[in-house]
C-alpha positions as CSV (number, residue, x, y, z in Angstrom):
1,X,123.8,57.5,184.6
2,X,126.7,55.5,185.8
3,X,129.3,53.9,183.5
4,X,130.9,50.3,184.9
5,X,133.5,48.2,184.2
6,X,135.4,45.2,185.8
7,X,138.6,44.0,185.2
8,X,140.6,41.0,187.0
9,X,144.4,41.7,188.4
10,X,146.6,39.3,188.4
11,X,148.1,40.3,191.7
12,X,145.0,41.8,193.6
13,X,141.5,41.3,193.7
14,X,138.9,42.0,190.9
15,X,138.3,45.8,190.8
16,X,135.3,48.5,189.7
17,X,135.3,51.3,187.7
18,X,132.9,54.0,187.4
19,X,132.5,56.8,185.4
20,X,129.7,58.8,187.4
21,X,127.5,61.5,186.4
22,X,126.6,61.9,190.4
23,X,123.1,63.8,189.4
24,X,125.5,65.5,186.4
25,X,126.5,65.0,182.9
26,X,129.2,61.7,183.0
27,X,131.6,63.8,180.7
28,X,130.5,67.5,180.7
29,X,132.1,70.9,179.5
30,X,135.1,72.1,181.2
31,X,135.8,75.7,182.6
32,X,138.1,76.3,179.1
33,X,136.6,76.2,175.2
34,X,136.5,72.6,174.4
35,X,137.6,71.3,177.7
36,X,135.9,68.5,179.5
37,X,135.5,67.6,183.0
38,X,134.3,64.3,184.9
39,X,134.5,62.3,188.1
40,X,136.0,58.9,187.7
41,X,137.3,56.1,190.8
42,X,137.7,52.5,190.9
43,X,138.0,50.3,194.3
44,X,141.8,49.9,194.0
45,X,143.5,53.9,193.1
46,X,140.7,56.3,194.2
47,X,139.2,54.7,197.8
48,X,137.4,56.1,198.8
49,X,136.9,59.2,197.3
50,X,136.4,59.1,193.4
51,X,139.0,61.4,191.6
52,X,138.4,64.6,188.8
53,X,139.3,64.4,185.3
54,X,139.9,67.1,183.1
55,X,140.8,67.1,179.5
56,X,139.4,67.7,175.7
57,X,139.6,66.9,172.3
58,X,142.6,64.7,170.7
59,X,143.1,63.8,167.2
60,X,141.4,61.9,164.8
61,X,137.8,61.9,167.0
62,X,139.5,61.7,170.2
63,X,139.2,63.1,173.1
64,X,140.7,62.7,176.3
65,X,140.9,62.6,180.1
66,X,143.7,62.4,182.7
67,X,144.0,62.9,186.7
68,X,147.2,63.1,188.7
69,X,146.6,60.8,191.9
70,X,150.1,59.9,194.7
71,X,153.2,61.6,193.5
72,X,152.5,62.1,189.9
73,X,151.1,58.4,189.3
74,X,148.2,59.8,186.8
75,X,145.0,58.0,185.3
76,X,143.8,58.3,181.6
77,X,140.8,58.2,179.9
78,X,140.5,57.9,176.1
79,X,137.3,57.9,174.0
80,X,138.0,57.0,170.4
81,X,134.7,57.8,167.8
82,X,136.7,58.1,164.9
83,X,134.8,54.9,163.3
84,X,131.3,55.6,163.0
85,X,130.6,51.8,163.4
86,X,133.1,51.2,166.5
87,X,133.6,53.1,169.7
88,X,136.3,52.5,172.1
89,X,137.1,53.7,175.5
90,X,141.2,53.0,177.1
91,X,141.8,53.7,180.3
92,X,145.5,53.6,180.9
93,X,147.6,54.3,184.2
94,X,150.6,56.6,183.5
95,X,153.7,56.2,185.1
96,X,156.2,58.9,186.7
97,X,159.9,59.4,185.1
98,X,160.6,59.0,188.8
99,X,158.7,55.3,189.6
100,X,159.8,53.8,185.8
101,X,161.9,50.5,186.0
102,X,163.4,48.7,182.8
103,X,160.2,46.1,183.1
104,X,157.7,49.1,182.9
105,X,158.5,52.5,181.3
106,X,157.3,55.6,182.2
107,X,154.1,56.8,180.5
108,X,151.2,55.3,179.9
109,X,150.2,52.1,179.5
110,X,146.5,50.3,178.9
111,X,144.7,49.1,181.9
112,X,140.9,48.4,179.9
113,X,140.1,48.2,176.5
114,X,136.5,48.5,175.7
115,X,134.7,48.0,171.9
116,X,131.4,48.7,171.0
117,X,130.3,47.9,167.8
118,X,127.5,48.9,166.2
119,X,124.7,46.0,165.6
């Protein structure tokens, strides 16, 4: 099973996601009690290799994701099932103390935003 999404820059080309299972689970138990593990890449951060994320539950019916990739730029993944009616998935890229500028703080911010809602 392979998970996609596109999503349009405004200052490079149009760019793929994938969460991949790669003959696996997409999102499976981590070496630690409630940890979770997966392989993620996109065609602008991870090329050409596809990067691990590791991670667990949140609050609130949460659970997250997050890979360090270049000099502690990291990427998130977070999978909201709080509402039994509407599941969303953020990816956000986090930003070093170190890279930050006024215009864009360190930490994360959202990259894609997907809803499902329940039919």
């Amino acid at each position: 099973m392979t998970a996609r999404a596109a999503t349009d820059h405004p200052q490079r080309q149009q760019q793929e996601h994938r969460l991949t299972d790669l003959g696996q689970d997409v999102v499976g138990a981590g070496e630690r009690e409630d940890s979770l593990v997966t392989v993620w890449g996109n065609s602008w951060h991870q090329q050409p290799t596809p990067m691990s994320l590791t991670g667990g539950p949140g609050t609130d019916g949460t659970f997250e994701l997050r890979g360090e990739y270049g000099g502690g730029w990291a990427w998130r993944i977070v999978f909201d099932t709080a509402d039994a009616e509407r599941r969303r998935m953020r990816m956000d890229n986090v930003i070093p103390a170190g890279q930050a500028t006024v215009e864009m703080p360190a930490g994360p911010y959202p990259v894609m935003v997907a809803e499902v809602i329940r039919a």
